[in-house]
C-alpha positions as CSV (number, residue, x, y, z in Angstrom):
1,X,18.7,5.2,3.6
2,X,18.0,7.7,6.6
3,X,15.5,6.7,9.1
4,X,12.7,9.8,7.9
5,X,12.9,8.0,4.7
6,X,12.9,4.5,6.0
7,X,9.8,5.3,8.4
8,X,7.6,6.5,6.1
9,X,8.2,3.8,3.8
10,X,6.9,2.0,6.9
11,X,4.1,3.5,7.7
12,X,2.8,3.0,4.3
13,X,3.7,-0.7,4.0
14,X,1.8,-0.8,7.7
15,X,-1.4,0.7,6.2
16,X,-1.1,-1.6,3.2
17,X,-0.9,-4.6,4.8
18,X,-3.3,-3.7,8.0
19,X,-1.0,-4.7,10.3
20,X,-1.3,-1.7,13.6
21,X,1.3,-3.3,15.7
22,X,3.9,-2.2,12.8
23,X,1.8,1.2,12.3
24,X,1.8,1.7,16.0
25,X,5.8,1.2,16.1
26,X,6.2,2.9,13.1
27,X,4.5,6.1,13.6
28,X,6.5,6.0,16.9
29,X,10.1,5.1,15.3
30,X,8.6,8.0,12.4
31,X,8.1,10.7,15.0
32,X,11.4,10.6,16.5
33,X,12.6,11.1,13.0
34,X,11.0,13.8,12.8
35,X,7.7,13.0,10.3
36,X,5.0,15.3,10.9
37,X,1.3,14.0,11.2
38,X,0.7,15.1,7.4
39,X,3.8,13.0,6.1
40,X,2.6,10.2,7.7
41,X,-1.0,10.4,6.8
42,X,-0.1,10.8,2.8
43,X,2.6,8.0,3.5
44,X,-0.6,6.2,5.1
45,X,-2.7,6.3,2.0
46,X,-0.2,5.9,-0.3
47,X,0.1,2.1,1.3
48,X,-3.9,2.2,1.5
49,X,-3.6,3.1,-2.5
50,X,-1.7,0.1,-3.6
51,X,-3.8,-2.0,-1.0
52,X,-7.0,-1.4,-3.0
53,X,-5.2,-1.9,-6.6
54,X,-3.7,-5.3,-5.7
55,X,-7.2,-5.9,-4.2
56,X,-8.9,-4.7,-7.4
57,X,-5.9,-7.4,-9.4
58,X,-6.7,-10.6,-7.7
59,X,-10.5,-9.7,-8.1
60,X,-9.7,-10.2,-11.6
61,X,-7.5,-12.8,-11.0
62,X,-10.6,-14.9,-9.1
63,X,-12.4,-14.8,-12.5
64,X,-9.2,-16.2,-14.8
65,X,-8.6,-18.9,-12.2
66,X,-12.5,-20.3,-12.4
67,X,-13.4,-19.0,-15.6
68,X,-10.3,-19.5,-17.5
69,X,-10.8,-16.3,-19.2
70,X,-8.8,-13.7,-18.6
71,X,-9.9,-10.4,-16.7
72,X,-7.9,-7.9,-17.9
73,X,-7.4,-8.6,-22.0
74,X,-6.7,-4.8,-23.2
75,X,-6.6,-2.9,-20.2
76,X,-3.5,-0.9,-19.1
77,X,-0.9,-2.8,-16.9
78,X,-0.5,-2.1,-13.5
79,X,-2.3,-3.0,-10.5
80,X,-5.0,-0.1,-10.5
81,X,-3.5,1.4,-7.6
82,X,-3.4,5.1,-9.4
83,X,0.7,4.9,-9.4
């Protein structure tokens, strides 16, 4: 995989798991690879996307663990993350 690629993968697994150390080295490692500030930012969100779906999952999760009943009976599969 070539380091543009690899970088922006990064940056959006950074964002996902708010960690900035890793964001902060990323972006840095992602710039001398030559990713602009608008690849980085969609990158960014992409990680922020998934973030809120898994988020939105073990809400649900919560319920079936006290409850017993589960959350998401019908519903599409997949997290929620829009992908």
């Amino acid at each position: 995989m070539d380091d543009h690629s690899k970088e922006l993968i990064a940056i959006g697994a950074s964002a996902a798991v708010n960690c900035r150390p890793c964001l902060e080295f990323h972006w840095r490692e992602g710039r001398a690879a030559g990713i602009t500030e608008d690849q980085a930012l969609a990158a960014a969100e992409v990680g922020l996307m998934v973030a809120r779906g898994a988020a939105a999952k073990t809400k649900g999760y919560v319920g079936e663990v006290i409850t017993g009943e589960r959350a998401d009976e019908g519903k599409a599969q997949g997290c929620g993350c829009g992908g």
